[in-house]
VEXDREN-2710 file (C-alpha; in Angstrom, 1 decimal):
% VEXDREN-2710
k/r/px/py/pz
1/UNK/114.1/83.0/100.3
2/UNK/116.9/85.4/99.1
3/UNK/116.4/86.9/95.6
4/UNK/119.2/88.4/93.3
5/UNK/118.8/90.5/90.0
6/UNK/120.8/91.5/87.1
7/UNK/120.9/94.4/85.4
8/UNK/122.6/95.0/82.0
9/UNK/123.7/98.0/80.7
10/UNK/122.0/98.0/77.2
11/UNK/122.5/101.5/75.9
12/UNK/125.0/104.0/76.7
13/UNK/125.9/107.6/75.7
14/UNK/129.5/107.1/75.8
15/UNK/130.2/107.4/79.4
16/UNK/130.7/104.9/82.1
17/UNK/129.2/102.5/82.7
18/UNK/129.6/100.9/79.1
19/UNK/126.9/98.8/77.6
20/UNK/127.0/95.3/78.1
21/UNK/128.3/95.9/81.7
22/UNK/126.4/93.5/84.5
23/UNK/125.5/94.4/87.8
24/UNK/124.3/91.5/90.2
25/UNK/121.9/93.1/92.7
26/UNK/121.6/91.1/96.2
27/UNK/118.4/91.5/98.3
28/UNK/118.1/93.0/101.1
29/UNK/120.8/95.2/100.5
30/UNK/119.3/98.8/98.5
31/UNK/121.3/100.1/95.6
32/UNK/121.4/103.4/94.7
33/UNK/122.0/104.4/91.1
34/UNK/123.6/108.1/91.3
35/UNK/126.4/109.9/89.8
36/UNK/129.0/110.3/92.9
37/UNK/131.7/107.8/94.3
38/UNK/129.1/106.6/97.4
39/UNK/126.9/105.2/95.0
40/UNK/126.6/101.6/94.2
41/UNK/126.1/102.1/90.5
42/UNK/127.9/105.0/89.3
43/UNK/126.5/106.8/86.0
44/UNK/129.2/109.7/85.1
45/UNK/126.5/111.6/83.4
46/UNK/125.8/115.3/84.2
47/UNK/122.4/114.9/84.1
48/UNK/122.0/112.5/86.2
49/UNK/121.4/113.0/90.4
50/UNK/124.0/112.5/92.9
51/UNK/121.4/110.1/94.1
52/UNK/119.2/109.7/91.0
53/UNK/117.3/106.1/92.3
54/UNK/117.3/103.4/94.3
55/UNK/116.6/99.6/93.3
56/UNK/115.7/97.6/96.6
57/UNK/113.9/94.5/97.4
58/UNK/111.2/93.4/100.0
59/UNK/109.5/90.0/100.9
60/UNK/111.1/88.9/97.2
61/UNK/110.3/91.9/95.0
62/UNK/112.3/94.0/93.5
63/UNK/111.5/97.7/93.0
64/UNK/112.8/101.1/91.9
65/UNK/111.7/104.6/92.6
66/UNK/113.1/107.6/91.7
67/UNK/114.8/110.4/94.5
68/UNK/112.5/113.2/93.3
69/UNK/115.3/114.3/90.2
70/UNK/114.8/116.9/88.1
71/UNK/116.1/114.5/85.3
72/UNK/113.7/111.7/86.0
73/UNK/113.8/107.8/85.7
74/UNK/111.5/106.2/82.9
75/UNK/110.6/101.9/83.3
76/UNK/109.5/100.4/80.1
77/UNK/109.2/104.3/78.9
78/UNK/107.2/105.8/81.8
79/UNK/108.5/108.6/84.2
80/UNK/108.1/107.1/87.5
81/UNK/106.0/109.2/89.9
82/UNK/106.1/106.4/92.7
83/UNK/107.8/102.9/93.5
84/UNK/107.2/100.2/91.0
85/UNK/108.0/96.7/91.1
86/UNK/110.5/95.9/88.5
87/UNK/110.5/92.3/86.7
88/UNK/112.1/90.4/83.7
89/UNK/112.6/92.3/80.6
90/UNK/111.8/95.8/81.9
91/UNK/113.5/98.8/81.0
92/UNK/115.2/101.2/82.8
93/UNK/116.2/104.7/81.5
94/UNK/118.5/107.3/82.9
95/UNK/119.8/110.6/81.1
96/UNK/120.5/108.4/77.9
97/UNK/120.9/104.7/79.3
98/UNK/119.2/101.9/78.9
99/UNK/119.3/99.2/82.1
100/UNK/117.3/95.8/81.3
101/UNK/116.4/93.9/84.1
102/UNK/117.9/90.6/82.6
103/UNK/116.8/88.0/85.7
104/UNK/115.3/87.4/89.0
105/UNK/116.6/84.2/90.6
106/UNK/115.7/82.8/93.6
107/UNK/118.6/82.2/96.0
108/UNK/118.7/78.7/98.1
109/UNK/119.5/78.5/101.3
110/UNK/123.2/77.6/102.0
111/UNK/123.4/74.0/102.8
112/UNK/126.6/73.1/105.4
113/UNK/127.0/69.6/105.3
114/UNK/126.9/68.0/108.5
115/UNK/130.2/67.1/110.8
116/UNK/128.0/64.3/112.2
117/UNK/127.9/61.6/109.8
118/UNK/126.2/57.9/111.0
119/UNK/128.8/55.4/109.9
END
């Protein structure tokens, strides 16, 4: 089953994106957190990477690793050395900003409703 997560911008240094801001993450699809326009969350810091990390999910869990920055990305206040599994309530941190991993849902299956119906 399809997962999704958000992510809410919780502290900000000033630039974009501005706290409060939600992102809704989609598995499978990777998202990379960076500072240029091919990104899929844009932080317009200059200490933060072109490509600074990457959020993905696999068989249902999420996870974020860092693309080897000279800045660093902390979760729940550790610099990450390797992938870890993100869940509800963790913290993300990135040259000054704060992203809380509000929720995890589990997606269900579209349901088409049947052209055949027995009369």
């Amino acid at each position: 089953m399809a997962t999704m997560l958000e992510l809410i911008v919780e502290g900000s240094p000033g630039f974009e994106p501005k706290a409060g801001l939600v992102f809704q993450l989609y598995a499978p699809q990777p998202y990379i957190l960076g500072r240029t326009d091919a990104v899929d969350i844009r932080i317009l810091h200059p200490a933060v990477a072109c490509n600074h990390a990457m959020i993905s999910s696999q068989d249902d869990t999420w996870s974020i690793k860092d693309m080897e920055t000279a800045a660093g990305t902390m979760l729940n206040g550790v610099v990450l050395d390797k992938e870890q599994p993100l869940r509800t309530g963790d913290r993300i941190e990135i040259a000054g900003y704060c992203f809380v991993v509000e929720k995890i849902h589990q997606l269900e299956p579209h349901l088409e409703e049947s052209s055949h119906k027995s009369s």
